[in-house]
C-alpha positions in Angstrom: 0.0 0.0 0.0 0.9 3.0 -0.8 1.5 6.1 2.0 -1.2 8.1 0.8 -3.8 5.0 1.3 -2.2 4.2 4.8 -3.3 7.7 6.1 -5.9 8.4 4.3 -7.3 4.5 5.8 -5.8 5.5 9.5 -8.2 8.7 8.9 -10.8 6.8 7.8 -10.6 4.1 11.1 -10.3 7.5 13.9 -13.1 9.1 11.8 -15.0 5.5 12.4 -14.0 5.4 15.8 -15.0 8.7 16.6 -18.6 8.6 14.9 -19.2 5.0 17.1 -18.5 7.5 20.0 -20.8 10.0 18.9 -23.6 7.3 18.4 -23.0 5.7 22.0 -23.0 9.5 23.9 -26.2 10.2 21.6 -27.9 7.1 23.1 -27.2 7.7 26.3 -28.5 11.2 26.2 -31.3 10.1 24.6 -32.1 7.4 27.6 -31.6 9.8 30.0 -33.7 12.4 28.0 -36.7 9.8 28.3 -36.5 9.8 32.4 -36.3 12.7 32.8 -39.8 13.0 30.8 -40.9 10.2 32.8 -39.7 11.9 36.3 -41.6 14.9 34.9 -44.9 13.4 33.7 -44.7 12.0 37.3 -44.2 15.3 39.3 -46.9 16.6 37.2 -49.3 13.6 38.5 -47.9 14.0 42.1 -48.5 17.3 42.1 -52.2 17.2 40.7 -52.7 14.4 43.1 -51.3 16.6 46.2 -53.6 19.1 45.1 -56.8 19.9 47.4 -59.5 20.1 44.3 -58.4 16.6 42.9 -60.0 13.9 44.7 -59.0 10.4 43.3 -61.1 7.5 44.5 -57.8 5.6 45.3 -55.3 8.3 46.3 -53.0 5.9 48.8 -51.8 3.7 45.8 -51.1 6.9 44.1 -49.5 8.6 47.2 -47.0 5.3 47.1 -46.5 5.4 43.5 -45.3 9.0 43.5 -43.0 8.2 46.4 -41.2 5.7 44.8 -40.8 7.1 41.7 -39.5 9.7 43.6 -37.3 8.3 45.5 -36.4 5.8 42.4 -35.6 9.0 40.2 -33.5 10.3 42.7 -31.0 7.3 43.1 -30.7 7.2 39.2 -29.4 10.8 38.7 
């Protein structure tokens, strides 16, 4: 092989190398993008729930869901 082709394949690899990183950092943000939705979504609900003009029928299960998912949330980050 030729010199040129040996660096212009070693650019080629780190290039490679380098996009593979960009992919695996993108799909990490994009996991932790989707909890913190979630964690959001379920403040939101907690907070309706906690508030005195909603009334659910079953507002103990609730009252444990949004503890845990608090407390869940909060050991994740």
């Amino acid at each position: 092989m030729l010199r040129a082709e040996k660096e212009m394949e070693m650019r080629n690899m780190k290039l490679f190398l380098e996009n593979q990183s960009i992919i695996r950092e993108n799909e990490a943000l994009k996991k932790k993008a989707l909890l913190l939705h979630q964690e959001k979504m379920l403040s939101s609900l907690c907070f309706i729930h906690n508030s005195p003009l909603f009334h659910p029928p079953s507002s103990s299960d609730l009252h444990e869901t949004c503890f845990f998912i608090t407390f869940v949330s909060r050991l994740l980050y």
